[in-house]
C-alpha positions, 0 to 999 in steps of 0.5 A: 540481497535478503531481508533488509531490516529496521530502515528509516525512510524520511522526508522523501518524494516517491513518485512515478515508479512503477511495481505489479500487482500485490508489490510496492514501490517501497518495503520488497526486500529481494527476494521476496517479502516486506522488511521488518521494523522499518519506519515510514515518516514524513514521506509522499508516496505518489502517484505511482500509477504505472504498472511493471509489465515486464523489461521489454514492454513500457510501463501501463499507466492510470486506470487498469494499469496494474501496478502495485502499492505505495508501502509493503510492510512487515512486523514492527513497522511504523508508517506515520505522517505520510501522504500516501496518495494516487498508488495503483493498487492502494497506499500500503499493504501487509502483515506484522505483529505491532505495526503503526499506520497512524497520522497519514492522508491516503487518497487517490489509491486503487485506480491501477485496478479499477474496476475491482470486481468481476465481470463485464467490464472489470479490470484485467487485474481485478483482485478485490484487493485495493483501496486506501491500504489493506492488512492481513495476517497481523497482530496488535495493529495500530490505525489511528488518526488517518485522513482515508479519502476518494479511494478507488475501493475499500479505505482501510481493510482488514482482511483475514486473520486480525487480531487485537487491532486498535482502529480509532480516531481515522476521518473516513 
């Protein structure tokens, strides 16, 4: 338990998990919370389009699912190399000082909540928060040389209090 930090996570195959709204399938910390200075190479992280909905109900699937997504992350995380593919809610999410999401895919994310908007015939899970990957609250951030495609809303979203961010050279 607590906050597991600068863990390096490479050459892996996530797939098929399942996390709620606004979590991960990797970077919680128990608890609550993202790691710190953890380092995401070389990995694929999807699809995880299941949504938890609790220990004794069977995990919702596909479009309005619910489900969360594929990275959360914290300060001095590097997330590089990666396909982050068919995440319910989006490919990463969080907010840090000196993150480095950098040469990744991220396509296919944000059906668990899609629609994502309000009114008649919105998700049940509508948050305006999903798409190909979203920060906020972050410091000096480096988003460069991503292939961001065929997400299910925003591609790379910077949300609210941003600073210093270098977001150059991306395919979108």
């Amino acid at each position: 338990s607590g906050n597991n930090s600068f863990n390096t996570w490479m050459y892996l195959t996530v797939r098929n998990y399942s996390s709620s709204v606004n979590n991960a399938v990797m970077g919680n910390v128990n608890g609550g919370g993202s790691g710190v200075g953890d380092t995401y190479k070389y990995n694929t992280i999807g699809p995880n389009q299941y949504g938890w909905r609790g220990d004794d109900k069977a995990p919702a699937q596909g479009q309005s699912s619910g489900g969360g997504y594929g990275i959360n992350f914290s300060d001095d995380t590097t997330i590089q190399h990666n396909c982050l593919t068919q995440n319910a809610q989006g490919g990463f999410n969080g907010s840090g000082v000196n993150v480095d999401i950098s040469r990744n895919e991220i396509s296919q994310n944000g059906l668990g909540v899609y629609p994502d908007a309000g009114g008649p015939g919105a998700s049940p899970h509508s948050c305006g928060c999903s798409g190909g990957g979203k920060m906020h609250f972050s410091t000096n951030a480096t988003l460069k040389h991503n292939y961001v495609h065929d997400n299910y809303n925003a591609g790379i979203w910077l949300d609210f209090n941003n600073t210093g961010a270098d977001i150059s050279f991306n395919y979108i």
